[in-house]
BAMARVEX-845916 format. One record per atom (N, C-alpha, C): x, y, z. Coordinates in nm, 4 decimals. Layout:
BEGIN
+----------+----------+----------+
!     east !    north !       up !
+----------+----------+----------+
!        X !        Y !        Z !
...
+----------+----------+----------+
//
This chain:
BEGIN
+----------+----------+----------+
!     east !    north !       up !
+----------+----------+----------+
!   5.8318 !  -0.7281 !  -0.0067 !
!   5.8455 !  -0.6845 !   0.1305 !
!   5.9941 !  -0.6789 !   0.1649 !
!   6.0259 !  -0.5618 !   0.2121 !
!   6.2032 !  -0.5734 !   0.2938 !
!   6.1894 !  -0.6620 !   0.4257 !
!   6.3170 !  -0.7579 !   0.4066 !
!   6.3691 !  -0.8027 !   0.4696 !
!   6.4646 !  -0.7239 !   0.6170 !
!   6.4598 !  -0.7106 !   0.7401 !
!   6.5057 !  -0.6531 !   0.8598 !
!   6.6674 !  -0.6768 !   0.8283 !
!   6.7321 !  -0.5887 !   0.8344 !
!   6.8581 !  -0.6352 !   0.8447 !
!   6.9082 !  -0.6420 !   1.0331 !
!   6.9296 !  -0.7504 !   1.0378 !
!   6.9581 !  -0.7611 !   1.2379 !
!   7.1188 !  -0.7304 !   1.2599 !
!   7.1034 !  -0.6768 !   1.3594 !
!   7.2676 !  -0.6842 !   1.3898 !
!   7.2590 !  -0.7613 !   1.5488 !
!   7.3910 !  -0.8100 !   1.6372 !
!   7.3639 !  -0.8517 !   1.7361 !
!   7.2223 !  -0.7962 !   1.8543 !
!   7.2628 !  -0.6859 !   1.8682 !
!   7.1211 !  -0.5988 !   1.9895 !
!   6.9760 !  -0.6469 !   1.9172 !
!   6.9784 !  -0.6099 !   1.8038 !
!   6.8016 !  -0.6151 !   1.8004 !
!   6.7865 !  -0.7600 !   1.7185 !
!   6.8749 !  -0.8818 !   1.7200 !
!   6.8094 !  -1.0016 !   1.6814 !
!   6.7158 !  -1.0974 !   1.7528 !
!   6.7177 !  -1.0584 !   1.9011 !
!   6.6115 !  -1.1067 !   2.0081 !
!   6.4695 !  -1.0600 !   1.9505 !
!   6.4634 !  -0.9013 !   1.9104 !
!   6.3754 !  -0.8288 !   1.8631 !
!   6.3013 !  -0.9229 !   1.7794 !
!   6.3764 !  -0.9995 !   1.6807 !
!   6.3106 !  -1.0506 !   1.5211 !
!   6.2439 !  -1.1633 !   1.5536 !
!   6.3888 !  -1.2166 !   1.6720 !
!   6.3613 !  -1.3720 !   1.6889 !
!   6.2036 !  -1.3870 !   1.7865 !
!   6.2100 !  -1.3071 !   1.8268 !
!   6.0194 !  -1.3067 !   1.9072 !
!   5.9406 !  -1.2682 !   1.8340 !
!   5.9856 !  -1.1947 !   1.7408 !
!   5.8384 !  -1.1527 !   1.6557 !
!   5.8373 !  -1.2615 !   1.5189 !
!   5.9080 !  -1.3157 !   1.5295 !
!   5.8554 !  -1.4791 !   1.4049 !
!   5.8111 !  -1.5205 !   1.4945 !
!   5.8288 !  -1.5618 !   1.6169 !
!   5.7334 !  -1.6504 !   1.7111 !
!   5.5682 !  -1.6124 !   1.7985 !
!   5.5374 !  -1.4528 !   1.6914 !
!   5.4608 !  -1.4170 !   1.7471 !
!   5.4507 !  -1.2936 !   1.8695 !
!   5.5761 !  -1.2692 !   1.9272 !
!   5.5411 !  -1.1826 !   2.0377 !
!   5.6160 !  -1.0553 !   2.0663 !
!   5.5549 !  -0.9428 !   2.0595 !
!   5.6587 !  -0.8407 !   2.0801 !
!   5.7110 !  -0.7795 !   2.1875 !
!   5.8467 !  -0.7957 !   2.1930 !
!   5.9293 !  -0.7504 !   2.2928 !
!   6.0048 !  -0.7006 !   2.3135 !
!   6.0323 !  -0.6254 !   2.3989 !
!   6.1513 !  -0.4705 !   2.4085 !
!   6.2820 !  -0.4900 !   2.5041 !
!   6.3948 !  -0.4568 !   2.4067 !
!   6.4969 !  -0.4561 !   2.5335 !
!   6.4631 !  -0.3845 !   2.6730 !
!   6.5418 !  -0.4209 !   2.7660 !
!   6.5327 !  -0.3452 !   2.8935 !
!   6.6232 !  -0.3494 !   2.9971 !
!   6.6307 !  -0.2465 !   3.0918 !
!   6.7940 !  -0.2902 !   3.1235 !
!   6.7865 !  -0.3930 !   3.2582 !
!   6.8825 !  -0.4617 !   3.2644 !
!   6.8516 !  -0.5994 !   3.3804 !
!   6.8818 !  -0.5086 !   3.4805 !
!   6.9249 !  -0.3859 !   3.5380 !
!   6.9662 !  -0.3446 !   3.6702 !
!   6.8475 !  -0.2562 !   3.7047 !
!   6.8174 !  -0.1185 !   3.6288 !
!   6.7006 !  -0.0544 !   3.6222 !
!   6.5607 !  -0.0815 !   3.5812 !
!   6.5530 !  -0.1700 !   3.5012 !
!   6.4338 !  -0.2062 !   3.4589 !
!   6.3564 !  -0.1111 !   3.2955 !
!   6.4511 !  -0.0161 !   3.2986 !
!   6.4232 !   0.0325 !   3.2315 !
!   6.3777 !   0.0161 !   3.0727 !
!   6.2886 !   0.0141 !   3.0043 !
!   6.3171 !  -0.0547 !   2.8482 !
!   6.3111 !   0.0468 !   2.7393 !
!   6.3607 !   0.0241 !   2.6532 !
!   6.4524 !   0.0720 !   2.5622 !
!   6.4171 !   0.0374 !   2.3839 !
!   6.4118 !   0.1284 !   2.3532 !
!   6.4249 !   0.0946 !   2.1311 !
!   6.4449 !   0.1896 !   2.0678 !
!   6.5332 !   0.1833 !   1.9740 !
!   6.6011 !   0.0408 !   1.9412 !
!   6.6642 !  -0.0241 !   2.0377 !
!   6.6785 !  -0.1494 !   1.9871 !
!   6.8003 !  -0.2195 !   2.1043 !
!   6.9479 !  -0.1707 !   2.1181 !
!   6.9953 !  -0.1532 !   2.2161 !
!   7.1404 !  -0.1285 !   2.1900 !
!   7.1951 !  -0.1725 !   2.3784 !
!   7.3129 !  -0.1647 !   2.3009 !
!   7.4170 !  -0.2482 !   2.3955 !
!   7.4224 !  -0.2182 !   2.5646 !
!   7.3962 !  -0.0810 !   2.5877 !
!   7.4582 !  -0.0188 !   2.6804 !
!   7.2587 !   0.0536 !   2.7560 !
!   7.2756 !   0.0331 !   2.8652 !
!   7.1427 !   0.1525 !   2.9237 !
!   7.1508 !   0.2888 !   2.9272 !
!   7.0946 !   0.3438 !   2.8451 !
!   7.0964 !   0.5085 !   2.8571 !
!   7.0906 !   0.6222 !   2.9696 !
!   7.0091 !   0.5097 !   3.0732 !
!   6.9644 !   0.5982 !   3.2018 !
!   7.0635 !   0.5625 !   3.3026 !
!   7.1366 !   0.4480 !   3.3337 !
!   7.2140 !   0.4173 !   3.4046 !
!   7.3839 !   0.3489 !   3.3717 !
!   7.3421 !   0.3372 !   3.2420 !
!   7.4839 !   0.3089 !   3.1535 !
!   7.5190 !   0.1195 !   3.2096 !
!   7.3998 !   0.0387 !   3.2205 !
!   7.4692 !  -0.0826 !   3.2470 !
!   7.4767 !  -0.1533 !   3.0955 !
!   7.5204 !  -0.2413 !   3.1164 !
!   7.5512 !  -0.3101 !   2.9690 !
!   7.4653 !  -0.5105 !   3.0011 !
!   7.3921 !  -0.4824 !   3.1422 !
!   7.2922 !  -0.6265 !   3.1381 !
!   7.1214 !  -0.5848 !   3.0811 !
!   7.1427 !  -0.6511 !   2.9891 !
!   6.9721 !  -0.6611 !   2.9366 !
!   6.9189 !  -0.7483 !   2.9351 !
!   6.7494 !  -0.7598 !   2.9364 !
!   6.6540 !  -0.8454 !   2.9228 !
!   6.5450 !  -0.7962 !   2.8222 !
!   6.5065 !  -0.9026 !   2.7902 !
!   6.3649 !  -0.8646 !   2.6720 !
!   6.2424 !  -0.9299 !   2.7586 !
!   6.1630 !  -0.7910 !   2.7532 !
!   6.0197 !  -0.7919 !   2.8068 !
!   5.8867 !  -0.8257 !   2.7277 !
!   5.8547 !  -0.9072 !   2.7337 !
!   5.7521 !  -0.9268 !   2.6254 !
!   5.6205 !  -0.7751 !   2.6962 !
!   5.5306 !  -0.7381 !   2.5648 !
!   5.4273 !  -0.6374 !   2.5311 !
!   5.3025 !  -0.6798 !   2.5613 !
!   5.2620 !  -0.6155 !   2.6234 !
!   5.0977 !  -0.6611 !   2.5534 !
!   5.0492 !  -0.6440 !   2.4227 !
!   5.1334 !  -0.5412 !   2.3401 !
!   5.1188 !  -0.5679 !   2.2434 !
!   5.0002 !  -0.4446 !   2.1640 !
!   4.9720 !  -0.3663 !   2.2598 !
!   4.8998 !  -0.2448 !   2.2680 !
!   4.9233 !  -0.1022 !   2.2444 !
!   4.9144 !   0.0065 !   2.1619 !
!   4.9454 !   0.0993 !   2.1598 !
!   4.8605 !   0.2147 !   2.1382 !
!   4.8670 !   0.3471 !   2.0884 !
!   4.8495 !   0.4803 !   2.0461 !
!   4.9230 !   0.5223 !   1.9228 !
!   4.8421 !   0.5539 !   1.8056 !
!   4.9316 !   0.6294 !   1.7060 !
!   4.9951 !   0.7402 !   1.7558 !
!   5.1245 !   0.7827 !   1.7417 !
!   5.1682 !   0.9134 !   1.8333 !
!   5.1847 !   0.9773 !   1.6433 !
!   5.2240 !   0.9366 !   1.6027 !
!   5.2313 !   1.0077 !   1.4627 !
!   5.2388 !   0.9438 !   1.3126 !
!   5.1905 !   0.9561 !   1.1584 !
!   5.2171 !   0.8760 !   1.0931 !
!   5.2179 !   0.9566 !   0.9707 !
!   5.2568 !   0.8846 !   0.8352 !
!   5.2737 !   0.9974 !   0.7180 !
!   5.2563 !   0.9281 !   0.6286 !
!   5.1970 !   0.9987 !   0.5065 !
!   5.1706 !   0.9034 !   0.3954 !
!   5.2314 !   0.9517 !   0.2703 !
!   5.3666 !   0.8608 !   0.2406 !
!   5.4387 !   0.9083 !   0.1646 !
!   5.4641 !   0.9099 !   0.0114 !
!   5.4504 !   1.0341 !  -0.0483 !
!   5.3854 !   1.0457 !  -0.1874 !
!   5.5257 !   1.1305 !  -0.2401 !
!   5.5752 !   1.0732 !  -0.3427 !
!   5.5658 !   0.9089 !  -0.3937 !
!   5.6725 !   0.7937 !  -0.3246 !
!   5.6049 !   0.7015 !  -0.3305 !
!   5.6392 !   0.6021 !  -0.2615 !
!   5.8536 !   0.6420 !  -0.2584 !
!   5.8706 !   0.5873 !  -0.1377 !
!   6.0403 !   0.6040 !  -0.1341 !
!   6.1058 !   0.5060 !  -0.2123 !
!   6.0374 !   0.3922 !  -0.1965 !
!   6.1158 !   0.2476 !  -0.2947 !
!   6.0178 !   0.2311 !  -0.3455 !
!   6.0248 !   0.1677 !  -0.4683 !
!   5.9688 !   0.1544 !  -0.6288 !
!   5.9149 !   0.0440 !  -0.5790 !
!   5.9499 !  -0.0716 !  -0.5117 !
!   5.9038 !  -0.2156 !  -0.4714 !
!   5.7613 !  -0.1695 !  -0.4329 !
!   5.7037 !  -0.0469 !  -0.3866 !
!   5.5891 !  -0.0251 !  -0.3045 !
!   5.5113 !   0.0404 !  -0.3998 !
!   5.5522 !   0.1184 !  -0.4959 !
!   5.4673 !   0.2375 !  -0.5971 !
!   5.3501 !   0.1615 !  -0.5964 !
!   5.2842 !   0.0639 !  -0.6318 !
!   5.1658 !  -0.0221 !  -0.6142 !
!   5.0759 !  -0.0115 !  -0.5270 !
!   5.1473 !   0.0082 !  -0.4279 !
!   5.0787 !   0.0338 !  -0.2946 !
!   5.0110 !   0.1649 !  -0.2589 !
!   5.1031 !   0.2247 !  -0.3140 !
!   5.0780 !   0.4210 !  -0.2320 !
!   4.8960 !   0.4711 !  -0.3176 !
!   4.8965 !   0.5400 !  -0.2381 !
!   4.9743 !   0.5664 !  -0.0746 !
!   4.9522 !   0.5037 !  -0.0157 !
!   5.0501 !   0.4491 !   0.1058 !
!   5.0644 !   0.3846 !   0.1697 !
!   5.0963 !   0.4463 !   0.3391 !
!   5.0346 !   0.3495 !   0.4637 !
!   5.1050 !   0.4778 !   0.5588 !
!   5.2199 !   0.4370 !   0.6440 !
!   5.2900 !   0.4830 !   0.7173 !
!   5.3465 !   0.4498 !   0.8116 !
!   5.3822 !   0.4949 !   0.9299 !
!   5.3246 !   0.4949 !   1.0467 !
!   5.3181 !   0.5180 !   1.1490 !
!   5.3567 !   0.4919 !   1.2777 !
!   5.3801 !   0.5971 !   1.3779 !
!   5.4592 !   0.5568 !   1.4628 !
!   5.3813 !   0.5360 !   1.5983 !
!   5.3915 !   0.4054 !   1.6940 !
!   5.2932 !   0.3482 !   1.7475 !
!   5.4086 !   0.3556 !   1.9170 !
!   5.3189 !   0.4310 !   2.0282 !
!   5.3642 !   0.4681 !   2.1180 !
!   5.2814 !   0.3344 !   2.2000 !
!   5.3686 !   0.2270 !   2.2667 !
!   5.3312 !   0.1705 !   2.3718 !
!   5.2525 !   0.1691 !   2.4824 !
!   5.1742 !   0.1195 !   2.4962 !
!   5.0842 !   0.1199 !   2.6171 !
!   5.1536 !   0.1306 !   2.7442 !
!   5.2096 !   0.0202 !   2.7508 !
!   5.3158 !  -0.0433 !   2.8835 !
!   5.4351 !   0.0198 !   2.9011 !
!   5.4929 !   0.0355 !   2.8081 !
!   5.6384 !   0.1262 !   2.7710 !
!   5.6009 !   0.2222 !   2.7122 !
!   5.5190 !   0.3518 !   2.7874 !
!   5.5184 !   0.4505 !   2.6721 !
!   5.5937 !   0.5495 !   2.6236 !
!   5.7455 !   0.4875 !   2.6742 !
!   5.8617 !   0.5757 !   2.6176 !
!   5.8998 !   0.4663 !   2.4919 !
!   5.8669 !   0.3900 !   2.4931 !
!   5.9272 !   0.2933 !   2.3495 !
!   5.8167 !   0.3492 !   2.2447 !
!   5.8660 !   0.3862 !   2.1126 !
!   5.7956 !   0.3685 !   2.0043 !
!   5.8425 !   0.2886 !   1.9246 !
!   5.7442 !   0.2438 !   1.8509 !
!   5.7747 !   0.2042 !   1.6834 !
!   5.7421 !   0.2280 !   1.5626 !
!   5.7828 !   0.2251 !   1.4936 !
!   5.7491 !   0.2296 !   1.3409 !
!   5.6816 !   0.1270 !   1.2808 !
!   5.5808 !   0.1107 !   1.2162 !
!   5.5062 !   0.0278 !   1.1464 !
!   5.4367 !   0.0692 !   1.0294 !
!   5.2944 !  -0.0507 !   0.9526 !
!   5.2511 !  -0.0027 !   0.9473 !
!   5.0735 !  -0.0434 !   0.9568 !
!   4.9817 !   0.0292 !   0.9178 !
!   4.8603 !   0.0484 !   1.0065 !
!   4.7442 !  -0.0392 !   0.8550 !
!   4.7348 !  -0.1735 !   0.9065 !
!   4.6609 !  -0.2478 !   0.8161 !
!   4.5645 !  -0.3109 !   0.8468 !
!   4.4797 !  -0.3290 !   0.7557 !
!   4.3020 !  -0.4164 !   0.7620 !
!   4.3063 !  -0.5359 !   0.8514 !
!   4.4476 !  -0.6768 !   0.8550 !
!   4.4783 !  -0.7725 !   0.9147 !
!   4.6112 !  -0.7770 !   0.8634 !
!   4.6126 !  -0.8905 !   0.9415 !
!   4.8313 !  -0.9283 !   0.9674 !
!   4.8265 !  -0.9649 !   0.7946 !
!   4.9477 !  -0.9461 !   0.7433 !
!   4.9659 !  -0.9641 !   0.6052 !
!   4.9177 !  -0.8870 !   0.5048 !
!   4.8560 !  -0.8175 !   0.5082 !
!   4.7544 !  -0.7007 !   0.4225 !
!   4.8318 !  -0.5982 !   0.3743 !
!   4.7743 !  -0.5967 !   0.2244 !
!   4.8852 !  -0.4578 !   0.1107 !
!   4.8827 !  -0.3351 !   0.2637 !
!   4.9719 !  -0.2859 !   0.1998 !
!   5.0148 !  -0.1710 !   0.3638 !
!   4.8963 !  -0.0396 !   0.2698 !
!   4.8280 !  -0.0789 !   0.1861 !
!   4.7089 !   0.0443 !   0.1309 !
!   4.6158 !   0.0152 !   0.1885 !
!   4.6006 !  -0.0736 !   0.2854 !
!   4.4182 !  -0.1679 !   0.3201 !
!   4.4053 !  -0.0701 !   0.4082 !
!   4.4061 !   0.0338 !   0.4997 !
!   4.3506 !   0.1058 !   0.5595 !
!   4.3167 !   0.2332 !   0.4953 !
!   4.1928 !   0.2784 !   0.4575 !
!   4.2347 !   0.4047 !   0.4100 !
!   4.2647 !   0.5459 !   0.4812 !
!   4.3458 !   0.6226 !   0.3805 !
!   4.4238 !   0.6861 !   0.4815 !
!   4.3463 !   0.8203 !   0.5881 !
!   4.2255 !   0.8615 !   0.5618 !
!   4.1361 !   0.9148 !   0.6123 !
!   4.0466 !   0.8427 !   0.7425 !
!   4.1146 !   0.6868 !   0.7570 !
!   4.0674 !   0.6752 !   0.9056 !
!   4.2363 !   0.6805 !   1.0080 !
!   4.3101 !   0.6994 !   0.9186 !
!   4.4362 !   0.6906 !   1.0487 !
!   4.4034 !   0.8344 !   1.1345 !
!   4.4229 !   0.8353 !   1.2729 !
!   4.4054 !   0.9419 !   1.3477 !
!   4.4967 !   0.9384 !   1.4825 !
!   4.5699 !   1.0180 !   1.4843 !
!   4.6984 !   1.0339 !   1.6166 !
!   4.5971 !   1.0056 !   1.7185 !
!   4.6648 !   0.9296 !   1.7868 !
!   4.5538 !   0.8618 !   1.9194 !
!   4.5042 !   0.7431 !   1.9342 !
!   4.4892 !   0.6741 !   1.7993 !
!   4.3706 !   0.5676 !   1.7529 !
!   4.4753 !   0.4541 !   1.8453 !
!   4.3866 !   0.4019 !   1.8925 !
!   4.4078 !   0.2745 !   1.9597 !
!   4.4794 !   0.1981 !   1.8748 !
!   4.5832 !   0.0926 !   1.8662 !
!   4.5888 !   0.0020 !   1.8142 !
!   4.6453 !  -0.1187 !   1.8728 !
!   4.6646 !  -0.2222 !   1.7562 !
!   4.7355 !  -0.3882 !   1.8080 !
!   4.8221 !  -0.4295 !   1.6981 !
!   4.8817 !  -0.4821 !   1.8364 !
!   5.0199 !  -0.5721 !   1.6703 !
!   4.9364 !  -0.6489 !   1.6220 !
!   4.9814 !  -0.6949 !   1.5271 !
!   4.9766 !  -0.8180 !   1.4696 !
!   5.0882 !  -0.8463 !   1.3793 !
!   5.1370 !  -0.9607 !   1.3451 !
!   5.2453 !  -1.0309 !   1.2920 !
!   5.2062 !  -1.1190 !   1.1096 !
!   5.2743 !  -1.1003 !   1.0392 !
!   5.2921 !  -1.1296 !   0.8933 !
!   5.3615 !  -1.3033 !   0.9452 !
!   5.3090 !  -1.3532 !   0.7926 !
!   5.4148 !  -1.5021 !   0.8184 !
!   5.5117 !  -1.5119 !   0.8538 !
!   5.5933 !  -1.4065 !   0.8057 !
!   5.7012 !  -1.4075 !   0.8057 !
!   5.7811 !  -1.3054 !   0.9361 !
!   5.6830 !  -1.2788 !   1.0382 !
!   5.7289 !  -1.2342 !   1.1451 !
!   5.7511 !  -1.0586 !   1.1494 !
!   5.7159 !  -0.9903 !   1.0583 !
!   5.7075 !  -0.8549 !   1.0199 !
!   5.5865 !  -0.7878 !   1.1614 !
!   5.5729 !  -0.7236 !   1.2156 !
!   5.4792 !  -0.6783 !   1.3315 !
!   5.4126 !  -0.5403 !   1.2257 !
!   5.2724 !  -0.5817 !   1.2908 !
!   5.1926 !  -0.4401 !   1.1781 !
!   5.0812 !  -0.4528 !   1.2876 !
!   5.0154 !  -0.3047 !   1.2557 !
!   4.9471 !  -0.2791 !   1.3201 !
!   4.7998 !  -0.2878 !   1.2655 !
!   4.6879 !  -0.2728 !   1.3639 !
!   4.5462 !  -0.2944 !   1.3383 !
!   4.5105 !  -0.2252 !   1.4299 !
!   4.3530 !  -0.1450 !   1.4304 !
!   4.3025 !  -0.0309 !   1.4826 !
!   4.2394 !  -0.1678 !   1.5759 !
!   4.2482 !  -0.1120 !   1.7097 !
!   4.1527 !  -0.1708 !   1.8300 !
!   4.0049 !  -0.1169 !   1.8054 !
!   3.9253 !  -0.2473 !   1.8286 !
!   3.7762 !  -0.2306 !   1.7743 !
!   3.7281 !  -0.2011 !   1.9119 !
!   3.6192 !  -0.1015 !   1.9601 !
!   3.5761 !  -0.0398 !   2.0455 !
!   3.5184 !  -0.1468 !   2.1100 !
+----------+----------+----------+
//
């Protein structure tokens, strides 16, 4: 599994999701929230932020299954998917993930004929604090 490389802005990002919870920069004057993290507000240009915790809820807005795998560490896996998961609460924040059976699971445990743009989903978190997703059960 890759390791996140953090820089100052998005280490709040990591440091909540080892503890379980996902949360998005946002700007302390507008309210606005924001991802990636970065220094400055886009909509109003302040430089005070806060991290909002998620419910943690989303929508596939798009995902791809990439053949052949990009890093060799994964060839095992593929196909494998990865998908980009539009916020419930923030539905201008997306993320990148990816879309698995339970938290920790080879990133192949879904097969790729049930991913569908739209599909409900939920975080869930790896031991090691990695955020992945799971299809919301009706």
């Amino acid at each position: 599994m890759l390791t996140p490389v953090t820089d100052t802005d998005g280490a709040p990002f990591w440091g909540y999701a080892r503890q379980g919870e996902l949360r998005v920069q946002a700007c302390a004057d507008c309210g606005e929230p924001r991802f990636p993290p970065r220094p400055c507000c886009p909509h109003c240009q302040s430089f005070a932020t806060e991290w909002h915790r998620t419910e943690g809820h989303g929508r596939i807005w798009s995902y791809v299954l990439p053949h052949p795998p990009l890093l060799p560490a994964y060839a095992e896996q593929a196909p494998y998917n990865v998908i980009v998961v539009e916020l419930a609460d923030a539905p201008r924040v997306r993320l990148v993930g990816n879309l698995v059976a339970e938290a920790g699971a080879r990133l192949d445990s879904v097969p790729p004929g049930r991913i569908r743009i739209g599909a409900k989903v939920q975080v869930v978190f790896t031991d090691d604090g990695l955020p992945q997703w799971v299809l919301e059960r009706p």
